[in-house]
C-alpha positions as CSV (number, residue, x, y, z in Angstrom):
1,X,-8.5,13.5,-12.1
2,X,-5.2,12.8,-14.0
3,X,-2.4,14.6,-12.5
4,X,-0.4,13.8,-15.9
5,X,-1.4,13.1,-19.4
6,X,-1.6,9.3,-20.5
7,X,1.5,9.7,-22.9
8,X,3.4,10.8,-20.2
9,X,2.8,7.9,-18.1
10,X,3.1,5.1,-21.0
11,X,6.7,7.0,-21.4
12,X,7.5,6.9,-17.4
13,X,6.5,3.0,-18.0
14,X,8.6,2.4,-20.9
15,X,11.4,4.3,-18.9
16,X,11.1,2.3,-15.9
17,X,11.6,-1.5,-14.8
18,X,9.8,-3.8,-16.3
19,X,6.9,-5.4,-15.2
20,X,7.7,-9.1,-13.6
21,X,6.1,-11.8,-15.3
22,X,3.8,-12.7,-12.5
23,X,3.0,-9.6,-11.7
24,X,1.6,-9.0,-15.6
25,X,-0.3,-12.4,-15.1
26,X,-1.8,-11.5,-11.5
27,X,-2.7,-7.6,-13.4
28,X,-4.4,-9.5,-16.2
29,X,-6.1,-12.3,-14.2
30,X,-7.5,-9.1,-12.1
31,X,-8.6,-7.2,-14.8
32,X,-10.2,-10.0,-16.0
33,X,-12.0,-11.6,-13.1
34,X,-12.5,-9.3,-10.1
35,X,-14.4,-6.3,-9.8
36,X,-12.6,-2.8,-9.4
37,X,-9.6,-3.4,-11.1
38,X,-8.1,-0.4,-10.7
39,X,-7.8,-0.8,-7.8
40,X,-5.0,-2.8,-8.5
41,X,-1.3,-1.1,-8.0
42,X,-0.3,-1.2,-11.2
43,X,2.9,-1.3,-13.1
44,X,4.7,1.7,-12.2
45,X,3.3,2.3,-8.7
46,X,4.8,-1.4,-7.9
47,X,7.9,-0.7,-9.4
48,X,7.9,2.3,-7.1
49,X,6.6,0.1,-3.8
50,X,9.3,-2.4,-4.9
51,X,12.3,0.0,-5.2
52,X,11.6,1.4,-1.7
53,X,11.6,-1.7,0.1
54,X,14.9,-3.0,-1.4
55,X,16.3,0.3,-0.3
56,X,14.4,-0.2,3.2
57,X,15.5,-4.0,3.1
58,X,13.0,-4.4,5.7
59,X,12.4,-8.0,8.1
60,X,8.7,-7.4,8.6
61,X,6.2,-5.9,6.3
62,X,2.5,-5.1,7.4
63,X,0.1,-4.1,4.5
64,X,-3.5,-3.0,5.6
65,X,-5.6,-3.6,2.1
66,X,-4.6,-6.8,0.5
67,X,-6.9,-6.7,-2.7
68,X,-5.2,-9.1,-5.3
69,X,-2.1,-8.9,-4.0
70,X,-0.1,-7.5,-6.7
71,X,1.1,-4.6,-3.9
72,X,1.9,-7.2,-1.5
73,X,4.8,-9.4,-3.6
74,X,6.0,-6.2,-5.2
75,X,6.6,-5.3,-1.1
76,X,8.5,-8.8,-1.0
77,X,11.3,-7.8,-3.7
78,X,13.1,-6.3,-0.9
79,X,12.2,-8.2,2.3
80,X,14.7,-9.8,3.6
81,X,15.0,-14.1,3.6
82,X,14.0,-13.9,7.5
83,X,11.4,-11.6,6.8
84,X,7.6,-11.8,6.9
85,X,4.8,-9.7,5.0
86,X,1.7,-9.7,7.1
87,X,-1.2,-8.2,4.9
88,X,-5.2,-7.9,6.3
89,X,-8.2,-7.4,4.1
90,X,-11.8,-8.0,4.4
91,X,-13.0,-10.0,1.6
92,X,-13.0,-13.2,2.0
93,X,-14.2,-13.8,-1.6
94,X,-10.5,-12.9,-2.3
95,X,-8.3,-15.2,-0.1
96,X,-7.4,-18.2,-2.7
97,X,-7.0,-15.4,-5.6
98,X,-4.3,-14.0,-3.3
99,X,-2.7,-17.1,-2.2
100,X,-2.8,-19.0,-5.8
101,X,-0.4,-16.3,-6.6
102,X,1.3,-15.8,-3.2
103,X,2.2,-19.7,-4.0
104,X,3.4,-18.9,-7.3
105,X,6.1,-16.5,-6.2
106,X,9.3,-16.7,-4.2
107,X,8.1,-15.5,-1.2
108,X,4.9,-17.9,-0.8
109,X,5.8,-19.4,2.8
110,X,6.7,-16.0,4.1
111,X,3.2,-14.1,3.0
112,X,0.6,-14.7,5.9
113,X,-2.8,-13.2,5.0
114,X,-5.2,-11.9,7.8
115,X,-8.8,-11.8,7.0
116,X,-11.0,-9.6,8.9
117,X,-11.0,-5.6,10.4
118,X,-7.7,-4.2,10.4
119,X,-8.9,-1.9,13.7
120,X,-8.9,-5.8,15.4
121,X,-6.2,-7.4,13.9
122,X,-3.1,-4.7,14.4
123,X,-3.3,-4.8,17.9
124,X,-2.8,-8.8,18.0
125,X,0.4,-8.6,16.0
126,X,3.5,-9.0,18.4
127,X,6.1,-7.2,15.7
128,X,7.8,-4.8,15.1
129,X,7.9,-3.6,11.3
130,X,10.3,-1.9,9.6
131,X,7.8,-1.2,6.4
132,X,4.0,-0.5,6.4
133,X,2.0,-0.2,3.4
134,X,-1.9,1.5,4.1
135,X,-4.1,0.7,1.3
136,X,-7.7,0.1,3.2
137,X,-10.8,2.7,3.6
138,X,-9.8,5.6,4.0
139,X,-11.8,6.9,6.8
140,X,-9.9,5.0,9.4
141,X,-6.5,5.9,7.8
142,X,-5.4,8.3,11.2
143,X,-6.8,4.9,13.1
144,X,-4.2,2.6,11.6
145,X,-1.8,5.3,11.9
146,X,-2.1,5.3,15.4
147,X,-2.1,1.7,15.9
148,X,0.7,1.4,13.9
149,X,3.2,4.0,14.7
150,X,4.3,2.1,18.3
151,X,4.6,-1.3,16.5
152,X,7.1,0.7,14.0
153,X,11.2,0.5,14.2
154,X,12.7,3.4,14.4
155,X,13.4,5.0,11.3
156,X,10.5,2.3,9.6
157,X,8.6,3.5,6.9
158,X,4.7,3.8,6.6
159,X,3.5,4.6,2.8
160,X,-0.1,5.5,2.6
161,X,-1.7,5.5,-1.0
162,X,-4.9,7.7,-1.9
163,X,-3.6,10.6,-0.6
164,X,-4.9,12.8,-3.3
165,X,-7.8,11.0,-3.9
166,X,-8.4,11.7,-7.2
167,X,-7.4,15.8,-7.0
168,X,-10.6,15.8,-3.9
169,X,-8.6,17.4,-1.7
170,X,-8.3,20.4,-3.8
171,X,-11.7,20.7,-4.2
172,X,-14.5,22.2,-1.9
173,X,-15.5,19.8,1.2
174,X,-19.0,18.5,0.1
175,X,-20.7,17.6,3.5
176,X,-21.8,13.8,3.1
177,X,-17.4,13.3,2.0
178,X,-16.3,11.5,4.4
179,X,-13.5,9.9,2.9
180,X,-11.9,13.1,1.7
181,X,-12.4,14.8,4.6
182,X,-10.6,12.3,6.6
183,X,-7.6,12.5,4.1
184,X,-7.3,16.1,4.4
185,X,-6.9,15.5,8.1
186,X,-4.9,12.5,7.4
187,X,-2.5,14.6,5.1
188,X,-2.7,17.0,8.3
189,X,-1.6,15.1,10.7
190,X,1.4,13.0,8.5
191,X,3.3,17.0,8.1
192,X,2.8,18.3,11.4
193,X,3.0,15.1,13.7
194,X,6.7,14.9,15.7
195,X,6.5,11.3,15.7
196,X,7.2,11.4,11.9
197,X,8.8,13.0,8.6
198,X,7.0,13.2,5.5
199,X,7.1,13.7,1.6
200,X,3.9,13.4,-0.3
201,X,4.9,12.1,-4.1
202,X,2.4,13.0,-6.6
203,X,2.9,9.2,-8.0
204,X,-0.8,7.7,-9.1
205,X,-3.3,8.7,-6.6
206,X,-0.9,10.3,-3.9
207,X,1.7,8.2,-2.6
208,X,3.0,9.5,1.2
209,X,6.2,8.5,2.5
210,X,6.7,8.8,6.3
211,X,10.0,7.9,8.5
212,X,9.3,7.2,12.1
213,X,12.1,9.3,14.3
């Protein structure tokens, strides 16, 4: 589903920062060599991922769903010099695409990549972060929610992409859905749950923005 036409969004594009010039390389290279590119953040959803963490200005960064990595050094524009971006992903297949481009950028040294399940690999983290960005499968989305939320600052930020899921949650609940009907609980539990305040943006696929209190 497209929530708005494609004029409109080569308009909020041209009417919006540009794209970095590694970031255009690392979108091309994807599109290029790597299956699912779309899956890819894209030029105005990173502008948008990297505007709220240079507002957030955060030290420690955990992304669950590395993919290319294009999400993770648009994260980096804001983190500050001390800080660290943990991200976790499955595929090992991707590793040294990720870190060919990690080491082109900046903020190389400061990216550490986890490979494996995310379920194992939060709970081994000593942090605390003051930005989370949840990109994975989306059936254990209230999972890393809860795994997350007590290594989270107060007042930290968790952003969780997919939300709409491609206008599925509007739509009737076909039985064998898993994935959407875990994001209509997800979406659920992210307005109702104490621990947190929410806005849903409709920006791509669904962009959530929760504040821990």
């Amino acid at each position: 589903m497209h929530f708005i036409s494609p004029e409109l969004e080569d308009y909020i594009e041209q009417h919006s920062e540009n794209e970095p010039a590694l970031l255009a390389a690392l979108n091309k290279e994807t599109y290029q060599k790597i299956l699912l590119p779309r899956m890819l953040s894209g030029h105005f959803q990173g502008r948008v991922l990297s505007m709220l963490s240079k507002l957030i200005r955060p030290i420690n960064i955990l992304e669950i769903g590395t993919y290319t990595g294009y999400s993770a050094l648009c994260l980096c524009e804001g983190m500050q010099d001390n800080g660290q971006l943990h991200t976790i992903d499955i595929k090992e297949e991707l590793v040294d695409f990720q870190r060919k481009h990690f080491d082109k950028s900046p903020w190389g040294a400061q990216i550490v990549q986890h490979l494996g399940e995310a379920i194992d690999i939060i709970p081994s983290l000593d942090l605390k972060f003051d930005l989370v960005f949840i990109d994975a499968d989306k059936e254990n989305y209230g999972n890393y929610f809860e795994l997350i939320l007590p290594k989270m600052n107060k007042g930290g930020i968790i952003l969780s992409d997919n939300v709409l899921w491609s206008g599925k949650v509007l739509e009737p609940l076909q039985p064998n859905d898993l994935s959407t009907k875990v994001l209509l609980e997800y979406n659920r539990l992210l307005k109702n749950d104490p621990r947190v305040e929410t806005v849903l943006l409709p920006i791509r696929d669904g962009l959530t923005v929760s504040r821990v209190l």
